[in-house]
C-alpha positions in Angstrom: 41.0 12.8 4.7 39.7 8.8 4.8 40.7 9.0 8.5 39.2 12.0 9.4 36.1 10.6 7.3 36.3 7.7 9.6 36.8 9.5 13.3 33.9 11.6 12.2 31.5 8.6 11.5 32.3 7.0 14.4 32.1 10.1 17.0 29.1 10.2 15.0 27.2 7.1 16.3 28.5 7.8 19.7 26.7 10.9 19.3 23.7 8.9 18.0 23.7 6.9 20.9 23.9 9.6 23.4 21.0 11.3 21.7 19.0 7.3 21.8 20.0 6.8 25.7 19.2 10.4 27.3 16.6 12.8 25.1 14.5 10.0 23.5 13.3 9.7 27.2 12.3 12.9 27.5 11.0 13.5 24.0 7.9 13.1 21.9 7.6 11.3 18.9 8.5 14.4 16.6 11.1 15.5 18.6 12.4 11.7 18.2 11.8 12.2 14.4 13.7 14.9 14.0 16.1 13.8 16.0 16.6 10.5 13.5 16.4 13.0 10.5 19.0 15.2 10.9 21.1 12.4 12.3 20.6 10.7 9.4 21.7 13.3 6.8 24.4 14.0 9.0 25.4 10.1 9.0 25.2 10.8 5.1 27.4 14.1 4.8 29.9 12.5 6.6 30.0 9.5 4.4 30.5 12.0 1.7 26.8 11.2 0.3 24.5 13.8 -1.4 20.6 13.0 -1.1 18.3 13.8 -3.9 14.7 13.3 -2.9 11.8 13.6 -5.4 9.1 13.2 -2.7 6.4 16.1 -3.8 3.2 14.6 -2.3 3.0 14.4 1.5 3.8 10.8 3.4 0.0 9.9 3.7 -0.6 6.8 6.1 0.7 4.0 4.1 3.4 0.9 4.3 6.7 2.1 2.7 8.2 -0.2 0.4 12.0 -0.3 -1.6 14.2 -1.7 -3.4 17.2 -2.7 -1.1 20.6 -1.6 -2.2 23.0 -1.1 1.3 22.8 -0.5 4.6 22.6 3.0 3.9 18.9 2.8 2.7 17.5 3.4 6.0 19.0 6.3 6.5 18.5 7.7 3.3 14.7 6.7 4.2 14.8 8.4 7.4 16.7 11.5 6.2 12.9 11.7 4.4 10.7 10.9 7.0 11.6 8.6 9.8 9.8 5.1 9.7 10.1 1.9 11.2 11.9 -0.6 9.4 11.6 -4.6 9.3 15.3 -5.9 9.3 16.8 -9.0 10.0 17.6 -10.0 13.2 21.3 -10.3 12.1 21.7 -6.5 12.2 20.7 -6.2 15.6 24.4 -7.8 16.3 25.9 -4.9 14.6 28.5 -2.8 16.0 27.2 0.7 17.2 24.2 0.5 14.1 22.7 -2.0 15.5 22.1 -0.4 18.8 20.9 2.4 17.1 18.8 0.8 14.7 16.7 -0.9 17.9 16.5 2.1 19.6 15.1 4.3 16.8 11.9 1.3 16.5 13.2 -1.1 14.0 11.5 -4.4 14.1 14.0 -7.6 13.6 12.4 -10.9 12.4 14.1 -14.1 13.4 14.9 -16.4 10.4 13.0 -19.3 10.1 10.2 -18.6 13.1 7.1 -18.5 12.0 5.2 -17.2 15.9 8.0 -14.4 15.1 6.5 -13.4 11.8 2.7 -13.6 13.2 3.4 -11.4 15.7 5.3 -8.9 13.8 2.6 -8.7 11.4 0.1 -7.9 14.2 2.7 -4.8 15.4 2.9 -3.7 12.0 -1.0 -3.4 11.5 -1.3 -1.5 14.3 1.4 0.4 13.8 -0.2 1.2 10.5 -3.2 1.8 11.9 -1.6 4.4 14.7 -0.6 6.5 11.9 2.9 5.5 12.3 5.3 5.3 9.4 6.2 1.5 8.7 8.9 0.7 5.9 10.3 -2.6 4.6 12.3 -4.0 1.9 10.6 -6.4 0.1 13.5 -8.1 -1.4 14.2 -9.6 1.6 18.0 -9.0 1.1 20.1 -6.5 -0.6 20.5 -7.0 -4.6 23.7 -5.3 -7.0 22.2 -2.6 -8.7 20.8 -2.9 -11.9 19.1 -6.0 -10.4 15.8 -5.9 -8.8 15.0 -9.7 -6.9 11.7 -11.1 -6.5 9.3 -9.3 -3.8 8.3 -11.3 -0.4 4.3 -11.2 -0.6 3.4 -11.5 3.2 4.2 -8.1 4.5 2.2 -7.0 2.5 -0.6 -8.2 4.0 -0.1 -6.0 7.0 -1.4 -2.9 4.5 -4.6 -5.0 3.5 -5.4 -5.7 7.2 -4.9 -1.9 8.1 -6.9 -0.4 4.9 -3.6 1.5 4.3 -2.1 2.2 0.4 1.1 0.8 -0.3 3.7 3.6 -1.3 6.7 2.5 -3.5 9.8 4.3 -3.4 13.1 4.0 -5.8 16.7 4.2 -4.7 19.6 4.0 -6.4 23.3 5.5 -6.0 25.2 7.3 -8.8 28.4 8.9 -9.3 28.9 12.7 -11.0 28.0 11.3 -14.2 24.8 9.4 -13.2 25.9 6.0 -13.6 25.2 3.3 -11.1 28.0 3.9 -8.3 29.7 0.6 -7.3 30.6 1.3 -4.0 27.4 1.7 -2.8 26.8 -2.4 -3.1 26.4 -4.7 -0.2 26.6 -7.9 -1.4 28.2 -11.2 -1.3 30.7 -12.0 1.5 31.2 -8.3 2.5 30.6 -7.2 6.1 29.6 -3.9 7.1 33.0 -3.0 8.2 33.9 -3.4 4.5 31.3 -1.9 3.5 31.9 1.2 5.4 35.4 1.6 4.7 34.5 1.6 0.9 32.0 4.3 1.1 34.6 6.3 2.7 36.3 5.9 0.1 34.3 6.5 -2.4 34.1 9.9 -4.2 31.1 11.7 -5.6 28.2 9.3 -4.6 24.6 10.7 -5.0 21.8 8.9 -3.2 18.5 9.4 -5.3 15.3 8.4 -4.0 12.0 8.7 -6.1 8.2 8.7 -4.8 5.9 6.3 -7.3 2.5 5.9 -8.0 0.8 4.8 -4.7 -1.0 1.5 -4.3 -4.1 0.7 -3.5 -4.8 -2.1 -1.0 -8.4 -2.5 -1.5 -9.9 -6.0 -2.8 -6.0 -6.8 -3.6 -4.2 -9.8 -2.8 -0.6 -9.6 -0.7 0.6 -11.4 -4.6 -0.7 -9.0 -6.6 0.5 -5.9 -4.4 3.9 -7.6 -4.2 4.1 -8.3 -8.0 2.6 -5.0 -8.8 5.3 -2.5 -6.5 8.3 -4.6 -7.9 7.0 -3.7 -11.5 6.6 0.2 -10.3 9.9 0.4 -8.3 12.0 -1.5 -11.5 10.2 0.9 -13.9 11.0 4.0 -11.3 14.5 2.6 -11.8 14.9 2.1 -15.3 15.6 -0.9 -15.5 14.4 -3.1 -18.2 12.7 -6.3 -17.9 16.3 -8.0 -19.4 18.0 -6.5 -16.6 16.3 -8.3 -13.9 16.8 -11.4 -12.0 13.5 -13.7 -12.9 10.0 -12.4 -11.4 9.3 -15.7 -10.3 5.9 -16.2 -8.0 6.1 -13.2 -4.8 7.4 -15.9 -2.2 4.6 -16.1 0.6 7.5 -15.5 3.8 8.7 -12.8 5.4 11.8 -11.4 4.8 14.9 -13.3 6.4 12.6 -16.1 7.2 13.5 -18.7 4.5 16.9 -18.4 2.2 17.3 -15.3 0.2 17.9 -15.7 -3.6 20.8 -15.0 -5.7 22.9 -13.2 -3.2 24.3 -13.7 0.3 21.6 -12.4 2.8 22.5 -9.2 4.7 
């Protein structure tokens, strides 16, 4: 079953990329989302991964923030509504995902260049302001669950500039008993080939994502917006205020631009 699992997955991106290099080209932007949605839940089947979504208001033109579990959290994202997604550089140099990743509009920010963080934050404003849907983790990096590290303030700023809310969504990954599931982690020394091979292994793993209160933007500071989505995503979570690493000040760099707390970046 694991190898089947495994042959499936990777026939799977092949499929992906197919769909990348030779309809994208000939499709609009819906047909390009739907093509990203249904890939992605299939991505997720395969991986043996149930989606719950508690989404009931429509995606209004906002900047999508989350807590950052695994790799999987795009996808989970984009089984939902496909957005653009701030990543690390670093992923771009993935195996088959990273392909993918750049071809379905992710935007990768160099660590440690600053003319690389200016002028993503001038593509995500008007991205924003195109009506397109623009996600990011604030984190910066992805944290064990039951952990929630402190938020990067600058992205935020892109929201501000384009008079757009901030919407805050929740993920987490739970096993048939709805405890935090394990295998879902991405942290530490593990690559993504790890990573995979233990999801495939896994049994039972439920991806829940949550919609939270929406965010206004207006006479707010990138801080305050940063301080105030990590206290609405840890309370969408659960968690309590002992469970979490320290708040700390919101750091004023972007994502994978300086050294990520805590944990090992990925």
């Amino acid at each position: 079953m694991f190898v089947f699992r495994l042959l499936r997955l990777i026939a799977h991106l092949f499929k992906g990329m197919a769909v990348c290099a030779f309809l994208f080209p000939l499709t609009g932007k819906k047909g390009q989302e739907a093509h990203i949605r249904r890939w992605s839940r299939k991505l997720l089947r395969i991986c043996g991964i149930s989606v719950e979504i508690d989404s009931p208001l429509p995606l209004q033109r906002s900047l999508l923030v989350s807590n950052h579990v695994s790799w999987l959290d795009i996808f989970v994202v984009n089984s939902l509504q496909p957005c653009r997604f701030v990543a690390k550089s670093e992923i771009r140099g993935w195996p088959l995902i990273g392909w993918l990743c750049a071809k379905t509009g992710t935007i990768f920010i160099s660590r440690g260049k600053a003319s690389d963080v200016r002028r993503i934050f001038k593509g995500l404003v008007e991205s924003i302001e195109k009506d397109e849907h623009v996600a990011f983790f604030p984190e910066g990096t992805t944290a064990a669950q039951g952990t929630l590290l402190p938020f990067h303030a600058n992205l935020f700023e892109a929201a501000i500039d384009a008079r757009a809310p901030v919407q805050p969504y929740a993920l987490r990954y739970v096993d048939a008993a709805g405890n935090l599931h394990g295998a879902a982690d991405f942290i530490g020394d593990m690559s993504i080939a790890e990573s995979i091979l233990t999801i495939l292994k896994a049994r039972g793993m439920r991806a829940q994502l949550k919609q939270l209160p929406i965010i206004s933007t207006e006479g707010a500071h990138r801080r305050d917006l940063a301080r105030t989505a990590r206290e609405v995503i840890a309370t969408g979570l659960g968690y309590s205020p002992e469970s979490l690493s320290p708040a700390g000040a919101p750091a004023d760099t972007a994502p994978g631009t300086a050294p990520d707390p805590q944990v090992a970046p990925h």
